[in-house]
N, C-alpha and C positions, 0 to 999 in steps of 0.2 A: 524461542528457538530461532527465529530468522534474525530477530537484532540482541546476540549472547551479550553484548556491551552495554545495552541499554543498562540503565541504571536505575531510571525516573519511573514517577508513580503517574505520570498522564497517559490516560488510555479512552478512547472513544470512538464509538460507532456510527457511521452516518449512512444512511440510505440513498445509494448515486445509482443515477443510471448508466452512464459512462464514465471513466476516467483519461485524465488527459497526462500522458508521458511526460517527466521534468526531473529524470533520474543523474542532475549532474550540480557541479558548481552554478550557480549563477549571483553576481554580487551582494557574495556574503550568507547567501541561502541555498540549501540543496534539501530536497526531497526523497531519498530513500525509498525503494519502494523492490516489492514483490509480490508473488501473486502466492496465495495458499489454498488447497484445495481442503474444504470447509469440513469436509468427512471424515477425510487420513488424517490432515493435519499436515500433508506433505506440503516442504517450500519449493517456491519455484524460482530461481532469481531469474534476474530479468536478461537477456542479452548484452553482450560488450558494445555492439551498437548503441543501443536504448540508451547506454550512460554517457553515450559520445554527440554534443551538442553539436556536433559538425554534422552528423548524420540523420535521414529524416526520420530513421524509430525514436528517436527521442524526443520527437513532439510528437505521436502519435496519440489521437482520442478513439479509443476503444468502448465498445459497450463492455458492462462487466458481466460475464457469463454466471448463469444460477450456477450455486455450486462450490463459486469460486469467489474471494476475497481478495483485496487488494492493499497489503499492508503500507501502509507509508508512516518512515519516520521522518519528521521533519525539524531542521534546523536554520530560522528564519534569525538573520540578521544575526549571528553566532550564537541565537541563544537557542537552545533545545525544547523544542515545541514537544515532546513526546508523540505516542503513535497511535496512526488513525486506521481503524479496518476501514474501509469502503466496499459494501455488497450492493447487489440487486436488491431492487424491490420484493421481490420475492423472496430473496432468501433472509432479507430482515422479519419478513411472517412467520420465522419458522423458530422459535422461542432456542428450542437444542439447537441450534446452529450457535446462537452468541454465547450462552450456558456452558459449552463446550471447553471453547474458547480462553475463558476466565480461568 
């Protein structure tokens, strides 16, 4: 639902405590990203700011709220890395959260 385009079969889950903002071009690499609330399912995109490397929300390091996931798709060096949930420590405890998900 948040990346209709994806295409690819890489998908994985990592346990962070914060994540660090990096929603733009950078040579050759850009990270995709939005926040999804783990319950609804609802997307959140991220602010016109946040994609603007001229502005400081797009370096911003956030802790990741229970609850809520942090989808990044990434494309490192033109090639397409597929996408990463990023939760709390807690919410990776909670089995129906990832289960969901899939």
């Amino acid at each position: 639902m948040a990346y209709p385009d994806y295409q690819g079969r890489l998908f994985k889950v990592v346990e962070r405590k914060s994540y660090h903002m990096q929603d733009y071009w950078d040579e050759g690499s850009r990270y995709y990203c939005c926040a999804v609330d783990l319950k609804t399912g609802q997307i959140i995109p991220p602010s016109s700011d946040s994609r603007n490397p001229y502005r400081d929300a797009a370096h911003l390091s956030f802790d990741i709220p229970t609850g809520v996931g942090i989808l990044q798709h990434s494309i490192v060096c033109g090639k397409d890395r597929g996408i990463t949930l990023y939760v709390a420590p807690q919410a990776a405890l909670q089995e129906n959260t990832v289960k969901e998900l899939e």
